[in-house]
N, CA, C and O atoms as CSV, one atom per row, in Angstrom:
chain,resi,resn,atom,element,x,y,z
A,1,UNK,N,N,0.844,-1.169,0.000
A,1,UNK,CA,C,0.000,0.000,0.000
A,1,UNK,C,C,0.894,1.238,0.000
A,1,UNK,O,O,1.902,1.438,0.677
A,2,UNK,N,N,0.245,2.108,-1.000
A,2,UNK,CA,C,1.537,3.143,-1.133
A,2,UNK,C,C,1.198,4.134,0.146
A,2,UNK,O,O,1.856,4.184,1.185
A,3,UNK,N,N,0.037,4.901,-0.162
A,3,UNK,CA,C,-0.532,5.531,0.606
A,3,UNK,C,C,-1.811,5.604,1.058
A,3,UNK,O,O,-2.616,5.334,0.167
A,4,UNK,N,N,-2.411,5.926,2.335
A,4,UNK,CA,C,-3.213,5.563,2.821
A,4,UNK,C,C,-4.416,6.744,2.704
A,4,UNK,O,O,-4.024,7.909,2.764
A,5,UNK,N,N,-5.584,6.542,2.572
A,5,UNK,CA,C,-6.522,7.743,1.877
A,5,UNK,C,C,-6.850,7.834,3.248
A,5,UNK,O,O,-6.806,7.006,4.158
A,6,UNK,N,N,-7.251,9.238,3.188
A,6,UNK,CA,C,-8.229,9.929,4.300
A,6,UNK,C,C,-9.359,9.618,4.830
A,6,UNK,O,O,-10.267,9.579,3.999
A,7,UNK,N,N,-9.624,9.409,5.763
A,7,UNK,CA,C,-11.026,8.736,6.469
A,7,UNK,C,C,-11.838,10.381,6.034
A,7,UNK,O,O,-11.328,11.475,5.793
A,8,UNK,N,N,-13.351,9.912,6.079
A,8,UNK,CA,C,-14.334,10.523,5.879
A,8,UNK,C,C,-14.515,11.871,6.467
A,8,UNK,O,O,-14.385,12.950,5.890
A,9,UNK,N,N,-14.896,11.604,7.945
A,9,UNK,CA,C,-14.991,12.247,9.102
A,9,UNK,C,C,-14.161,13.223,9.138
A,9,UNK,O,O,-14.474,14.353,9.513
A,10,UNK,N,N,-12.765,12.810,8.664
A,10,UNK,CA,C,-11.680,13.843,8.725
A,10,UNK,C,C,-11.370,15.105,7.884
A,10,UNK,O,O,-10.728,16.147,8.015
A,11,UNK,N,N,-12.622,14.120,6.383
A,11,UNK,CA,C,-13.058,15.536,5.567
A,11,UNK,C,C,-14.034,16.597,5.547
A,11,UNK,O,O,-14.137,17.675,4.961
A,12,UNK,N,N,-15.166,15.509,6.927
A,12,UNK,CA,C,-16.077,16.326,6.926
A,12,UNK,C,C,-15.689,17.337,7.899
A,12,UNK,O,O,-16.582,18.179,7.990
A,13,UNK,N,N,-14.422,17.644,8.873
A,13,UNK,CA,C,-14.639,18.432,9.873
A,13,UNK,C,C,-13.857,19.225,9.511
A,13,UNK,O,O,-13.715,20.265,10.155
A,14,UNK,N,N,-13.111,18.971,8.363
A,14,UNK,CA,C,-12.597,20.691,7.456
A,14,UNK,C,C,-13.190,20.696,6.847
A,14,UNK,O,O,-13.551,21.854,7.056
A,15,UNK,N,N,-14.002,20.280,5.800
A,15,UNK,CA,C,-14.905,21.503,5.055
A,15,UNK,C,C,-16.061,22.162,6.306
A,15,UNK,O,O,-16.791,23.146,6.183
A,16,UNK,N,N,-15.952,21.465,7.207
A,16,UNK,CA,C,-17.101,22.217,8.270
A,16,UNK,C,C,-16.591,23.852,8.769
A,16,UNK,O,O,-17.027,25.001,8.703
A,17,UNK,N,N,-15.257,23.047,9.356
A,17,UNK,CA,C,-14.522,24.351,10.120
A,17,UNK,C,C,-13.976,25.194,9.077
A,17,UNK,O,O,-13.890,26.361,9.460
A,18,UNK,N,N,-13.501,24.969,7.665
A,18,UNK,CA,C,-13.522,25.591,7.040
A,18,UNK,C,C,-14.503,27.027,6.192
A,18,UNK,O,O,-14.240,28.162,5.794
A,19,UNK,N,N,-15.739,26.105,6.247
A,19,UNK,CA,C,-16.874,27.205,6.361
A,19,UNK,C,C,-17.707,28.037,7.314
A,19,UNK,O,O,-18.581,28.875,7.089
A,20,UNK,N,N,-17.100,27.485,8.649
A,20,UNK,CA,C,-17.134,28.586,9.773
A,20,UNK,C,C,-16.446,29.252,9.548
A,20,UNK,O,O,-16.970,30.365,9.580
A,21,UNK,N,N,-14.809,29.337,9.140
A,21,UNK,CA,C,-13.551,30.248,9.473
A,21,UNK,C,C,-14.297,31.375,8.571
A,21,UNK,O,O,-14.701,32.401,9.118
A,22,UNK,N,N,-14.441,31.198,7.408
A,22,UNK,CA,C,-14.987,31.969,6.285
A,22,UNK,C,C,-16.358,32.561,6.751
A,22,UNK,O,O,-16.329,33.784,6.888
A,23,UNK,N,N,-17.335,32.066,6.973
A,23,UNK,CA,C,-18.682,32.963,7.764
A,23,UNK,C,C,-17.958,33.950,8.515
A,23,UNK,O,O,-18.142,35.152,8.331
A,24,UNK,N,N,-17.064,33.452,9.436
A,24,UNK,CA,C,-16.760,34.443,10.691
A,24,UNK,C,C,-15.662,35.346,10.167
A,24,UNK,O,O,-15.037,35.833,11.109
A,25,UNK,N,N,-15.200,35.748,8.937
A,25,UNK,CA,C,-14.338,36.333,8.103
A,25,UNK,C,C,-15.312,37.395,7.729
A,25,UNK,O,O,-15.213,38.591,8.001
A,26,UNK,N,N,-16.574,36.611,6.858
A,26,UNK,CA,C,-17.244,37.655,6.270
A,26,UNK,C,C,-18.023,38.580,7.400
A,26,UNK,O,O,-18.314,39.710,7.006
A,27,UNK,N,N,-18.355,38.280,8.609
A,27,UNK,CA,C,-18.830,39.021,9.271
A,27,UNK,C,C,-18.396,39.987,10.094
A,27,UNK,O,O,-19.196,40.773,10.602
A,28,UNK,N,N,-16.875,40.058,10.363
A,28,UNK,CA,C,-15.837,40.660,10.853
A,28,UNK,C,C,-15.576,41.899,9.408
A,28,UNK,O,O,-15.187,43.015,9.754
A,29,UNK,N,N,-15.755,41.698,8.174
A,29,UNK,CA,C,-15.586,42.171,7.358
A,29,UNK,C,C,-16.570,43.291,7.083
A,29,UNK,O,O,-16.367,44.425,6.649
A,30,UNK,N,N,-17.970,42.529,7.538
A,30,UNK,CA,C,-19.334,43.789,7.472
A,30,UNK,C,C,-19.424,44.800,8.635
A,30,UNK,O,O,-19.989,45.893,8.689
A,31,UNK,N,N,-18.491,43.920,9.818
A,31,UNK,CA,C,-18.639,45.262,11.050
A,31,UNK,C,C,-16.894,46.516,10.357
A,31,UNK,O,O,-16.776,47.741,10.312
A,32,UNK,N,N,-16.019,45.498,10.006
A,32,UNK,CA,C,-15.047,46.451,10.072
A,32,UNK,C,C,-13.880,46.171,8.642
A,32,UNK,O,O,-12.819,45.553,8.554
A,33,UNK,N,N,-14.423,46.693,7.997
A,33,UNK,CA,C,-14.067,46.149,6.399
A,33,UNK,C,C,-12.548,46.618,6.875
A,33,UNK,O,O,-11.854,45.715,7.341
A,34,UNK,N,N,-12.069,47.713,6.815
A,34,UNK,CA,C,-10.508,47.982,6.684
A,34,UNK,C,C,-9.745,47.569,7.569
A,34,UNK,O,O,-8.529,47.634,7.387
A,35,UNK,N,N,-10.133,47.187,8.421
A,35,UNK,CA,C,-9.205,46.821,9.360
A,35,UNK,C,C,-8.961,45.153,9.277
A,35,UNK,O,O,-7.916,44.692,9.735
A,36,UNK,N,N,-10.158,44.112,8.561
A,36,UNK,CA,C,-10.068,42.718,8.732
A,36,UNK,C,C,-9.957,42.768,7.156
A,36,UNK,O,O,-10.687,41.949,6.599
A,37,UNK,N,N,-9.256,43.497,6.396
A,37,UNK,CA,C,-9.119,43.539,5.200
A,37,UNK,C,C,-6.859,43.700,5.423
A,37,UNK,O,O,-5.915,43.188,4.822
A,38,UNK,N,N,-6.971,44.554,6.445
A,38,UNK,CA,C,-5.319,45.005,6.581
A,38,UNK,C,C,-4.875,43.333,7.053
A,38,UNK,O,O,-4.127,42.518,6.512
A,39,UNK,N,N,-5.626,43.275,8.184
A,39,UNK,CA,C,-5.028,41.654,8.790
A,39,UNK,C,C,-5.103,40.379,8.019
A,39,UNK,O,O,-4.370,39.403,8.176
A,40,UNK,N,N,-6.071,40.509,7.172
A,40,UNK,CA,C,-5.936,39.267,6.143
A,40,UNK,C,C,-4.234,39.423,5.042
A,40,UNK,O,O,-3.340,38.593,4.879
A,41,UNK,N,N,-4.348,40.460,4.638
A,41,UNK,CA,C,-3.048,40.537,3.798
A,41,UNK,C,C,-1.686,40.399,5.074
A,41,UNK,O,O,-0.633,39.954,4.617
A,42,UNK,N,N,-1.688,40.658,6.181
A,42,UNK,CA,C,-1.103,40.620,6.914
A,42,UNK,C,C,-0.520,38.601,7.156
A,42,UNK,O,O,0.571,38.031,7.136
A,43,UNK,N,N,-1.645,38.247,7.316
A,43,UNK,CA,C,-1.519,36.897,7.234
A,43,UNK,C,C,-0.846,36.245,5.962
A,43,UNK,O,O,0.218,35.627,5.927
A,44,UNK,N,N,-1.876,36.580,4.735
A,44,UNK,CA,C,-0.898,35.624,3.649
A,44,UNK,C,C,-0.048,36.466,3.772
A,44,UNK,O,O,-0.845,35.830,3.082
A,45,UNK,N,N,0.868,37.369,3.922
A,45,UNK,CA,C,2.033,37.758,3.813
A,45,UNK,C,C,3.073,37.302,4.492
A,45,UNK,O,O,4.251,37.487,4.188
A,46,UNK,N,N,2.579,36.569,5.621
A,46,UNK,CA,C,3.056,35.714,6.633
A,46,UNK,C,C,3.298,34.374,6.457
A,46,UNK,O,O,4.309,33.751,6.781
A,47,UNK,N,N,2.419,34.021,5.983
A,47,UNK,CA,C,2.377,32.413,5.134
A,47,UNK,C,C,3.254,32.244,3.806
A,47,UNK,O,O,3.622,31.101,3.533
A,48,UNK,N,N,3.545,33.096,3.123
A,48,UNK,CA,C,4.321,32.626,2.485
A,48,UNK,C,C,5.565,32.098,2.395
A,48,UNK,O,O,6.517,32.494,3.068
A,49,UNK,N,N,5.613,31.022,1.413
A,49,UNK,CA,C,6.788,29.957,1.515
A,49,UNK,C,C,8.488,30.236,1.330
A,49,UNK,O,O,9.072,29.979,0.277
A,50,UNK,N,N,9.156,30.800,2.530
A,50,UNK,CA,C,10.298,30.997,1.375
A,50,UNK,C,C,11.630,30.273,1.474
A,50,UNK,O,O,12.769,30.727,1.365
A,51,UNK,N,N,11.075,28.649,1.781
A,51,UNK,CA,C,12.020,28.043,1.761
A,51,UNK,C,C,12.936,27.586,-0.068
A,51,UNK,O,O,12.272,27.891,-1.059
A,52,UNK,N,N,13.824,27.162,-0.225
A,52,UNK,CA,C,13.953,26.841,-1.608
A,52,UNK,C,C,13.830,25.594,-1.753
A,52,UNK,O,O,14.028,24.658,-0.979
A,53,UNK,N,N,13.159,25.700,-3.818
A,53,UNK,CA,C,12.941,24.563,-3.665
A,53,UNK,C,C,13.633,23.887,-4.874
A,53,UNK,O,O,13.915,24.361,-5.974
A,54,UNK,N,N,13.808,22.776,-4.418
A,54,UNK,CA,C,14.851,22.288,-5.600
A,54,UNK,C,C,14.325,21.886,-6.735
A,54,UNK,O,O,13.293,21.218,-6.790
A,55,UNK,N,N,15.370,22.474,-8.297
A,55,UNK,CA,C,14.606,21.978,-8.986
A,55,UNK,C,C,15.355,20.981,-10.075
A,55,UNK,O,O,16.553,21.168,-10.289
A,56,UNK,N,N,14.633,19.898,-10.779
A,56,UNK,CA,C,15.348,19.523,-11.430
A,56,UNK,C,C,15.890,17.654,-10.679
A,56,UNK,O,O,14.984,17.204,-9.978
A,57,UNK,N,N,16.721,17.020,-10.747
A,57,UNK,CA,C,17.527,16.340,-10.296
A,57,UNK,C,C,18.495,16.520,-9.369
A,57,UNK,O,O,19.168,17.540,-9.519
A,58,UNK,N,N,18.824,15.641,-8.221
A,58,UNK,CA,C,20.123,15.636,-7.521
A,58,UNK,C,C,21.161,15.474,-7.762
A,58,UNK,O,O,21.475,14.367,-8.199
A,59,UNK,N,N,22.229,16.559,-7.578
A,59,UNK,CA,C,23.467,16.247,-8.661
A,59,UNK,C,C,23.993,15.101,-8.091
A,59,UNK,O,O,23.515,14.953,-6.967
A,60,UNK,N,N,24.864,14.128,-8.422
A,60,UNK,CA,C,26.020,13.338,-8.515
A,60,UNK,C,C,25.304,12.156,-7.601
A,60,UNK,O,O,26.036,11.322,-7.068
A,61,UNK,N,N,24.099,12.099,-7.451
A,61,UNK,CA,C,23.209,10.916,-7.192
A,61,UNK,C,C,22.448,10.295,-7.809
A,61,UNK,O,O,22.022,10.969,-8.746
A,62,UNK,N,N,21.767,8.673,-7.743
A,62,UNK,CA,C,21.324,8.074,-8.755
A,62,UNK,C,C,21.161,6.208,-7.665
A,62,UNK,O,O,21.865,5.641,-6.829
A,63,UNK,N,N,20.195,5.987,-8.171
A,63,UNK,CA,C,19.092,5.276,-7.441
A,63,UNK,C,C,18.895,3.825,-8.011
A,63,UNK,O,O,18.734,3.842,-9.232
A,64,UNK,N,N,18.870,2.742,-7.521
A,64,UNK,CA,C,18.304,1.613,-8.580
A,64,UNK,C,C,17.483,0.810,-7.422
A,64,UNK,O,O,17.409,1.091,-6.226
A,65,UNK,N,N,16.870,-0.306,-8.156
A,65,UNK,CA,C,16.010,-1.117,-7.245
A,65,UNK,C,C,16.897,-2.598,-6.851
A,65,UNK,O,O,17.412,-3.324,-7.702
A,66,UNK,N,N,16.922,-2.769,-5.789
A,66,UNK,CA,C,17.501,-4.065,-5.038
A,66,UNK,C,C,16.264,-5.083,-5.055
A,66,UNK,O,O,15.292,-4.874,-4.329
A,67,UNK,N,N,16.341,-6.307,-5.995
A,67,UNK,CA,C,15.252,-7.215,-5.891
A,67,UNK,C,C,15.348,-7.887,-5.132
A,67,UNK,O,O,14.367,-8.591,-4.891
A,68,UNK,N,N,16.775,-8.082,-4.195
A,68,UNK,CA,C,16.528,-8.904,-3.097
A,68,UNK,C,C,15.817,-8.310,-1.730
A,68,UNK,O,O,14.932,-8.844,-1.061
A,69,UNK,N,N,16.228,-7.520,-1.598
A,69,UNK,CA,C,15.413,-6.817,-0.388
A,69,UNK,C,C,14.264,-5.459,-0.891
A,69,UNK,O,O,13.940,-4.453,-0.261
A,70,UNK,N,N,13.959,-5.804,-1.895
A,70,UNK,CA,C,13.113,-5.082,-2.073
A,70,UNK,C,C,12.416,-4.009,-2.175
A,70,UNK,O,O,11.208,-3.845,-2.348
A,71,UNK,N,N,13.923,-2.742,-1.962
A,71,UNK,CA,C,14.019,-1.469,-2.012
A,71,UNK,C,C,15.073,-0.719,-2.764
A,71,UNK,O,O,16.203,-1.031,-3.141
A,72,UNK,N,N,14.182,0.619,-2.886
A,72,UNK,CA,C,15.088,1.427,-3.406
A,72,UNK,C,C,16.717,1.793,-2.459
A,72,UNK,O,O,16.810,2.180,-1.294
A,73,UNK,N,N,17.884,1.493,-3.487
A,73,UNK,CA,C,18.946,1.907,-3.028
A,73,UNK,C,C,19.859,3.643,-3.430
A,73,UNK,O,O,20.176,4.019,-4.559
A,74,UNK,N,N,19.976,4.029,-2.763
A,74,UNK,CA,C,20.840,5.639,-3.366
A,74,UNK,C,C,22.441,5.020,-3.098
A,74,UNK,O,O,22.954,4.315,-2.228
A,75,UNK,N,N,22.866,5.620,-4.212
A,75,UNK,CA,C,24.808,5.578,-3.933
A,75,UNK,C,C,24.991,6.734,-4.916
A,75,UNK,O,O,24.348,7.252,-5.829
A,76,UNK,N,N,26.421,6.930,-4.176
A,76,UNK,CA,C,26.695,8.252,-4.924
A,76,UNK,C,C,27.401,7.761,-6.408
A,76,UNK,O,O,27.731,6.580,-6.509
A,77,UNK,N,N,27.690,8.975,-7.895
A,77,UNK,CA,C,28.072,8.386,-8.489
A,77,UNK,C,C,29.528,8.493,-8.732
A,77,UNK,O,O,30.173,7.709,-9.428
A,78,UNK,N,N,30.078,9.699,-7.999
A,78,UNK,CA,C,31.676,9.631,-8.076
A,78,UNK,C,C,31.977,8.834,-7.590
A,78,UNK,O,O,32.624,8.126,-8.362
A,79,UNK,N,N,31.889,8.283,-6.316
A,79,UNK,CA,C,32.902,7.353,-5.373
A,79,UNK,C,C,32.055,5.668,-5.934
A,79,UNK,O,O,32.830,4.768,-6.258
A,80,UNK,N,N,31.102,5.491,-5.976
A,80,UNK,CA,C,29.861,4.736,-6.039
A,80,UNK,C,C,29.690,3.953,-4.661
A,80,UNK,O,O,29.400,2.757,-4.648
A,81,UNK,N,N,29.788,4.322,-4.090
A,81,UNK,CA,C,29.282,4.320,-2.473
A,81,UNK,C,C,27.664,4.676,-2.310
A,81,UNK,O,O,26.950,5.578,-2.748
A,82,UNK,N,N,27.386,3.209,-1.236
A,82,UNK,CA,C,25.668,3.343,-1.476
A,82,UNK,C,C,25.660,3.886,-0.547
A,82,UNK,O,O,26.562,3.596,0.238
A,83,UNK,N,N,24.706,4.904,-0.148
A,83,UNK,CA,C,24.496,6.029,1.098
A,83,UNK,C,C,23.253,5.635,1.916
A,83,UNK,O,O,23.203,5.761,3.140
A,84,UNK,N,N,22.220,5.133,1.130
A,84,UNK,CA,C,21.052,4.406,2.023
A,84,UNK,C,C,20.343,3.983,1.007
A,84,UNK,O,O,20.561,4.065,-0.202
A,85,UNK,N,N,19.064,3.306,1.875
A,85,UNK,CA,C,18.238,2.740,0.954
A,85,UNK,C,C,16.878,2.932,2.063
A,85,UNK,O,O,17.038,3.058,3.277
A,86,UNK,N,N,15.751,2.926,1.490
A,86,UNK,CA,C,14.143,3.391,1.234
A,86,UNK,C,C,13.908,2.335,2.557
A,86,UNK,O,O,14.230,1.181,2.842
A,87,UNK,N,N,13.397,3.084,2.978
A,87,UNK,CA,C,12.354,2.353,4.864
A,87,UNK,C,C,11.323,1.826,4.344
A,87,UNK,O,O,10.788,1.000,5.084
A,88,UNK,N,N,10.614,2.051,2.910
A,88,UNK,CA,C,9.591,1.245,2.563
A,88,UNK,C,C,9.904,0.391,1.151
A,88,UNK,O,O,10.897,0.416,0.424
A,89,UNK,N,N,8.974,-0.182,1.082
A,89,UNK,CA,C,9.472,-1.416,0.356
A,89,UNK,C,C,8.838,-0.785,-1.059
A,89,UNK,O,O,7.704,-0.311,-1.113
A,90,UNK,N,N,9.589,-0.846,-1.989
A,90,UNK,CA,C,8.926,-0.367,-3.525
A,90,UNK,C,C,8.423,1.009,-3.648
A,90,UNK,O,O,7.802,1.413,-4.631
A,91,UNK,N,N,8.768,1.846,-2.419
A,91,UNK,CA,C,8.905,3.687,-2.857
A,91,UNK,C,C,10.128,3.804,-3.353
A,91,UNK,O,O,11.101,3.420,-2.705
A,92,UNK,N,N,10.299,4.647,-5.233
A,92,UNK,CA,C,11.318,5.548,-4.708
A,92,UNK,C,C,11.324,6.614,-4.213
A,92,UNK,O,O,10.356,7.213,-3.744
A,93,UNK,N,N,13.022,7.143,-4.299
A,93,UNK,CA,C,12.865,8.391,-4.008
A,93,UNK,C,C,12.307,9.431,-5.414
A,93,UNK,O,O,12.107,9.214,-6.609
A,94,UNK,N,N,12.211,10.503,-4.610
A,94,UNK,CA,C,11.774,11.398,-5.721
A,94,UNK,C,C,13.169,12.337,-5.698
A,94,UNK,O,O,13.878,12.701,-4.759
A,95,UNK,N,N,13.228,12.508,-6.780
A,95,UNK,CA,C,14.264,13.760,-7.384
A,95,UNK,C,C,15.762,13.460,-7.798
A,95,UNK,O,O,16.728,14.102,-8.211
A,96,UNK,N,N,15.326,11.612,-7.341
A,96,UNK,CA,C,16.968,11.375,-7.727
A,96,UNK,C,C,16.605,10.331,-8.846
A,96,UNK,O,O,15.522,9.754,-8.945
A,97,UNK,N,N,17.828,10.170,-9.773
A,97,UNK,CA,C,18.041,9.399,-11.074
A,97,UNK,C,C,17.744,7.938,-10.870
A,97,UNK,O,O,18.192,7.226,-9.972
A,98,UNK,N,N,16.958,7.615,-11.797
A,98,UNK,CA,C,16.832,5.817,-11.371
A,98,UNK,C,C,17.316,5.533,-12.383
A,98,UNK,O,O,17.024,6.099,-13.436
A,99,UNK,N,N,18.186,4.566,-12.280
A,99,UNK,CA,C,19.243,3.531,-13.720
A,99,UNK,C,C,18.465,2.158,-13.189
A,99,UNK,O,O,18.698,1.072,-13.719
């Protein structure tokens, strides 16, 4: 099993609380438009992401599958030294080269 889907319940109580957060947005908005208009931009301005993100491939790494044990292995490719291999069985990794 790769990944495991979301139970029900767990969707129903964000779209719930989700459409409270938003009611109680718009009504904060009808008593005091400029001011819950400043704090909203205040927020996403806050939330934004500015970690980096990589793009592309990992340099001088590269990945294959071990059929005996049943996982993905990483080694580097200058030295070719294996560096680890996958805690689950038949994930790879993402972003590195599979030969």
């Amino acid at each position: 099993m790769k990944y495991k889907k979301t139970p029900k319940y767990k969707k129903i109580v964000k779209h719930t609380s989700m459409f409270l957060s938003d009611t109680s947005k718009l009504v904060k908005l009808r008593k005091n438009p400029i001011k819950t208009i400043f704090h909203m931009l205040i927020q996403k301005g806050s939330n934004i992401d500015t970690r980096r993100k990589r793009i592309g491939m990992v340099k001088n790494k590269d990945q294959f599958y071990n059929s005996r044990t049943k996982r993905w292995v990483v080694r580097n490719r200058k030295t070719g030294r294996i560096e680890r291999q996958s805690s689950r069985k038949g994930m790879p990794y993402k972003g590195i080269r599979k030969i």
